[in-house]
C-alpha positions as CSV (number, residue, x, y, z in Angstrom):
1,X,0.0,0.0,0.0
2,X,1.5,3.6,-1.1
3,X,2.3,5.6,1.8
4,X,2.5,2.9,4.6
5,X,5.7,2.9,6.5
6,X,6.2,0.4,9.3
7,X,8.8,-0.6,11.3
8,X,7.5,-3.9,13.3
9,X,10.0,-5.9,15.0
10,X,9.0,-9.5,16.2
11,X,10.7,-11.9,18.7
12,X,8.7,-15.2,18.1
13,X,9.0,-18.5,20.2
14,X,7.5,-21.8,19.5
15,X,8.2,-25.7,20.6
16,X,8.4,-29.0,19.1
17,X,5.3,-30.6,20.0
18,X,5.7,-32.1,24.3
19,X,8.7,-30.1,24.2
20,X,10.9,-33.2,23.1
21,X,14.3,-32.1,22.2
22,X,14.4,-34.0,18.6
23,X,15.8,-30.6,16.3
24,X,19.4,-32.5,15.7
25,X,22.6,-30.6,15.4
26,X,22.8,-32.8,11.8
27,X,20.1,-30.7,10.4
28,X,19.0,-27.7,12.2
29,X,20.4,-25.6,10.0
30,X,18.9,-27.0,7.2
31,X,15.9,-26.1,9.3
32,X,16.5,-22.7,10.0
33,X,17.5,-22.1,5.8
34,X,14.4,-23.8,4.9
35,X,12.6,-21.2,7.5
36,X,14.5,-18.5,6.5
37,X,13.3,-18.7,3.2
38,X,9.3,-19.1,4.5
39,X,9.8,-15.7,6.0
40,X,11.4,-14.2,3.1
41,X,8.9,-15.6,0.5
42,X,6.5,-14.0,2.7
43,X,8.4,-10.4,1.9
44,X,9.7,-10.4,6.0
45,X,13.1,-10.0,7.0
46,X,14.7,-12.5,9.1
47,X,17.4,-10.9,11.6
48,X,18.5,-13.8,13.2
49,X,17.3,-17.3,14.1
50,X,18.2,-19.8,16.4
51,X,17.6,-22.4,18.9
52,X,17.3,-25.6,20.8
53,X,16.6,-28.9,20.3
54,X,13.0,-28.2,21.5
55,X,12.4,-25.0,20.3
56,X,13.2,-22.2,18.2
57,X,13.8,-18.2,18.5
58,X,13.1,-15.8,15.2
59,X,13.5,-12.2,15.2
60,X,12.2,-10.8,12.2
61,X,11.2,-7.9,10.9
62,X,7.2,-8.4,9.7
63,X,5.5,-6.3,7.5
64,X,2.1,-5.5,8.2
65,X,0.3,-7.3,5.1
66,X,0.2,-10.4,7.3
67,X,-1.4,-11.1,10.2
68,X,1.3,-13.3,12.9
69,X,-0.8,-16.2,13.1
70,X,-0.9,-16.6,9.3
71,X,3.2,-16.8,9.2
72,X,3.6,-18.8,11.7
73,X,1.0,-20.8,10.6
74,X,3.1,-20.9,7.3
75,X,6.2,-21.9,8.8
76,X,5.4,-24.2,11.3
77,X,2.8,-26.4,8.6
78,X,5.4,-25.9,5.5
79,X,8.5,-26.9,8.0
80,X,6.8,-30.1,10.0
81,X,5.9,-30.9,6.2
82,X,9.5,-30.6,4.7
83,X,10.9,-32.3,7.6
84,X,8.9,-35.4,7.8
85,X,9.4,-35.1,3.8
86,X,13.1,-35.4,4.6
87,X,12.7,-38.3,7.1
88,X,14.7,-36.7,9.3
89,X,12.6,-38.1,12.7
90,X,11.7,-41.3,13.4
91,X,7.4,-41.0,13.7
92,X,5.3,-38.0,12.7
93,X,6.8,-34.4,13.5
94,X,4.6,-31.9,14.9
95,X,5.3,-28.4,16.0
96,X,3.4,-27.9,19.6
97,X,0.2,-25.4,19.1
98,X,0.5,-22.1,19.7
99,X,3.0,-19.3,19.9
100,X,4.8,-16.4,21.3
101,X,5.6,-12.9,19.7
102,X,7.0,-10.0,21.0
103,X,7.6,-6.8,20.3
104,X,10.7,-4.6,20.2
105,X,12.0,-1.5,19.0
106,X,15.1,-0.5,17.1
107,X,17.4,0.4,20.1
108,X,16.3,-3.1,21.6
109,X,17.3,-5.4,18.3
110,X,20.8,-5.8,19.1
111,X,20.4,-7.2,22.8
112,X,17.8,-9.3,21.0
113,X,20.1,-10.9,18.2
114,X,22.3,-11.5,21.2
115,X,20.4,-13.4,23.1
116,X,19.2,-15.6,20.7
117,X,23.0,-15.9,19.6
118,X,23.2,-17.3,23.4
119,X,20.9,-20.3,23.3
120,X,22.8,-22.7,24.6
121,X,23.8,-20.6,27.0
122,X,20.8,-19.2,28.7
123,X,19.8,-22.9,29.1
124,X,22.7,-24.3,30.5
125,X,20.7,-22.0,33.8
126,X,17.1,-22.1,32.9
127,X,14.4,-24.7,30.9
128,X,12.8,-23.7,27.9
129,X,9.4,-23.4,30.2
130,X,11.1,-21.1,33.0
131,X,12.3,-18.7,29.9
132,X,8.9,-18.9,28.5
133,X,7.3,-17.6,31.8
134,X,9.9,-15.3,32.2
135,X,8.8,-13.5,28.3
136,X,5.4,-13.5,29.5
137,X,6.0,-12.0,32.6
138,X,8.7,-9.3,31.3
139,X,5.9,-8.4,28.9
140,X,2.8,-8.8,31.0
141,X,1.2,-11.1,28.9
142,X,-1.6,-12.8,31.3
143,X,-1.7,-16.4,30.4
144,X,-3.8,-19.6,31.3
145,X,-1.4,-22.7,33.2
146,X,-3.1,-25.1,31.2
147,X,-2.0,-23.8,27.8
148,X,1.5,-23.1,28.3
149,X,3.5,-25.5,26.3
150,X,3.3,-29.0,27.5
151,X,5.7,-31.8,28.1
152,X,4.7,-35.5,26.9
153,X,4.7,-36.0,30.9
154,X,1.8,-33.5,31.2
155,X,-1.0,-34.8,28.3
């Protein structure tokens, strides 16, 4: 749309379904290319992504002709699709419903690339679910127990 200038930075967080660490070292960067190049298709700009065997950290930069939902829907159907193309885990992959996002501004987007950078480093102190909580209580998102990502152990 002539006219329309944004400037909408987006931290988004989402987990392998039950949080099982099954993202292998032999492929996740096929992963994050193949990712990389759903947000891009999408006309978003990826800043940095990176992760854990049980989850994954994007910052990108979204522009405002789609909605969140529909490109995460995009990426987490089109990647679960390519990887269980690729055989690459035993069984069915599934990404775990639901997502986070979270805003930042300009001055903020280095910290931000650094922390994701630091993945295996923030969780050599805290779980994926104690960082989670800790997003949504840094941003005061209210959020239901019940639906916060769930470990095999808890269905």
């Amino acid at each position: 749309m002539a006219n329309t200038y944004t400037q909408i930075h987006l931290h988004l967080i989402f987990a392998v379904k039950y949080r099982t660490g099954i993202i292998q070292s032999t492929w996740k960067d096929e992963l994050y290319k193949y990712i990389t190049g759903i947000i891009q298709s999408n006309n978003h700009k990826l800043l940095i992504i990176n992760g854990m065997p049980d989850h994954i950290h994007i910052l990108v930069g979204i522009r405002p002709n789609q909605s969140v939902s529909e490109l995460l829907q995009d990426i987490k159907g089109s990647s679960s699709k390519w990887i269980n193309e690729k055989g690459f885990v035993k069984g069915k992959f599934e990404w775990q419903e639901g997502f986070g996002a979270f805003s930042y501004g300009k001055s903020q987007i280095k910290d931000v690339i650094k922390y994701i950078e630091k993945q295996k480093e923030h969780h050599k102190r805290r779980t994926f679910r104690e960082e989670y909580l800790a997003f949504l209580d840094a941003f005061e998102v209210e959020y239901d127990e019940k639906y916060i990502f769930k470990e095999l152990i808890d269905q």
